[in-house]
C-alpha positions as a LaTeX table, in Angstrom:
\begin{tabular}{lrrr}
\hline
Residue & $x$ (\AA) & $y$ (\AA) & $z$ (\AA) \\
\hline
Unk1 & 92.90 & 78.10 & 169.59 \\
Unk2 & 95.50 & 78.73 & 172.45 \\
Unk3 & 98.72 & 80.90 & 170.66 \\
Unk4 & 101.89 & 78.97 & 170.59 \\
Unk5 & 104.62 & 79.21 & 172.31 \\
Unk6 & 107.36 & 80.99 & 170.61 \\
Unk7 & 111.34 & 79.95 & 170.10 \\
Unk8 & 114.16 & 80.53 & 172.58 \\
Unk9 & 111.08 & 80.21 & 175.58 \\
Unk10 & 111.68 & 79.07 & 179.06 \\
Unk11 & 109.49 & 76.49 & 180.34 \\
Unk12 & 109.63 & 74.68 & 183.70 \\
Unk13 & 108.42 & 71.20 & 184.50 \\
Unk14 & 105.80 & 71.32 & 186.97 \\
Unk15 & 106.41 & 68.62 & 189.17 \\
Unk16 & 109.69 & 69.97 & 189.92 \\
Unk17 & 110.21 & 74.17 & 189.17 \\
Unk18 & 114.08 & 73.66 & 189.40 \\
Unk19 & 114.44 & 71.83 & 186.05 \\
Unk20 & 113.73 & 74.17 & 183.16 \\
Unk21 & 114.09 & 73.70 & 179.14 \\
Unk22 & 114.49 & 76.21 & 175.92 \\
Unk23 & 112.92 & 75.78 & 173.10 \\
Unk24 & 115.02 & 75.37 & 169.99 \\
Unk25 & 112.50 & 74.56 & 166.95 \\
Unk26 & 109.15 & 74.23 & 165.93 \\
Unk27 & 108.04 & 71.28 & 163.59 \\
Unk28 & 104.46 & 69.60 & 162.54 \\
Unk29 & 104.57 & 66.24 & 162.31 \\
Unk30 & 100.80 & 64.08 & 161.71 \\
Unk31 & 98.89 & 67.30 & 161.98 \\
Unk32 & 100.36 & 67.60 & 165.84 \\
Unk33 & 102.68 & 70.39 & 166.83 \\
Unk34 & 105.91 & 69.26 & 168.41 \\
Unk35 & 108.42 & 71.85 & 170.20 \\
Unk36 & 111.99 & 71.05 & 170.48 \\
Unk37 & 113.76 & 71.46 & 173.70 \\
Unk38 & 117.28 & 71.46 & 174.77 \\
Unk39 & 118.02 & 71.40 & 178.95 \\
Unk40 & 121.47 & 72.09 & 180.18 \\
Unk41 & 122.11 & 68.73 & 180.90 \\
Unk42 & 120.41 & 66.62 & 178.67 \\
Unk43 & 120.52 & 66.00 & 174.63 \\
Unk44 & 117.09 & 67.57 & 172.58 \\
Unk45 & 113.83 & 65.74 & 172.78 \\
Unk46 & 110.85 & 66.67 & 171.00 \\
Unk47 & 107.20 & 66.85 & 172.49 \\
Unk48 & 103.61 & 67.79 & 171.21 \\
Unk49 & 101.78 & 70.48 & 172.22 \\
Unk50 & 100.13 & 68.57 & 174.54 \\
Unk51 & 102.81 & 66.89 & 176.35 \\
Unk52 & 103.96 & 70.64 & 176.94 \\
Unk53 & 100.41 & 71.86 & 177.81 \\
Unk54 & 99.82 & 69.00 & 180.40 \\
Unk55 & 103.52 & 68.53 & 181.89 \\
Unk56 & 105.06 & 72.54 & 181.56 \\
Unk57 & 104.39 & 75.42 & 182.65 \\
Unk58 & 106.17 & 79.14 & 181.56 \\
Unk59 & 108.22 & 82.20 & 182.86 \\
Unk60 & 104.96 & 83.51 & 184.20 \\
Unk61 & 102.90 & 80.77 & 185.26 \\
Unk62 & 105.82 & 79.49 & 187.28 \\
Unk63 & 107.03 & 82.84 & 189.06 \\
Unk64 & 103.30 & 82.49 & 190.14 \\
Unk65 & 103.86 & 78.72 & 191.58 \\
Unk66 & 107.36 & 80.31 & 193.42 \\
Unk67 & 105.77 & 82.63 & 195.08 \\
Unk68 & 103.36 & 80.51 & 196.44 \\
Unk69 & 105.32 & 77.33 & 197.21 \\
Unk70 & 109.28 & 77.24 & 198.49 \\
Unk71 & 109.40 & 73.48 & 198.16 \\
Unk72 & 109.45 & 71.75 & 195.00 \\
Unk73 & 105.90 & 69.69 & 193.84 \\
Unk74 & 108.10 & 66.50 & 193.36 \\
Unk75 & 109.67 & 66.70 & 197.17 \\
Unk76 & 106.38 & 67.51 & 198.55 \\
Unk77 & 104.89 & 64.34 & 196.39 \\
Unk78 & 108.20 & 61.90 & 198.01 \\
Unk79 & 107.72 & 63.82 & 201.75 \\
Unk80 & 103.97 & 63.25 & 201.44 \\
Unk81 & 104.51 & 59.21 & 199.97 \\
Unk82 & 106.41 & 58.90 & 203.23 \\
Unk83 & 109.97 & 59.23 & 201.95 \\
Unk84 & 112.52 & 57.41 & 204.88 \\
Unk85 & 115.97 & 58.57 & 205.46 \\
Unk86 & 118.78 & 55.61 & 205.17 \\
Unk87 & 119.40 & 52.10 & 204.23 \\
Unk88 & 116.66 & 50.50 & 202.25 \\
Unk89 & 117.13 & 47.78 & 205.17 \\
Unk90 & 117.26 & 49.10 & 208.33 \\
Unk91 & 113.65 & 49.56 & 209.54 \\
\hline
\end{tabular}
């Protein structure tokens, strides 16, 4: 079994490194483990273990992924899904 991660833990989505939550709180609910996290700008949320596992990544996995890459995953995903700059009419 993997070890849990523990309270008061950074962890960074990957799709985008620049947004980053804490977690507050631990709680098992059906048998699943759920963490707690609190961003700066948004109220708490909780997720399972496997939301986490398969959507975050932590302090060290990530300083990995910035040394590596200088542009976010999600701006690389809009640049490379052919993202156009102005009105949604003009063509």
């Amino acid at each position: 079994m993997e070890p849990t991660l523990e309270l008061n833990t950074k962890i960074y989505n990957k799709d985008n490194l620049d947004l980053f939550y804490l977690i507050t709180d631990k709680k098992l609910l059906n048998g699943i483990l759920h963490y707690k996290l609190k961003s700066y700008s948004s109220e708490e949320m909780y997720l399972s273990e496997f939301a986490i596992k398969a959507r975050f990544t932590t302090d060290n996995e990530s300083s990995k992924m910035f040394s590596k890459k200088t542009v976010s995953r999600l701006f690389s995903k809009i640049i490379k899904n052919g993202y156009i700059i102005g009105k949604a009419n003009d063509k």
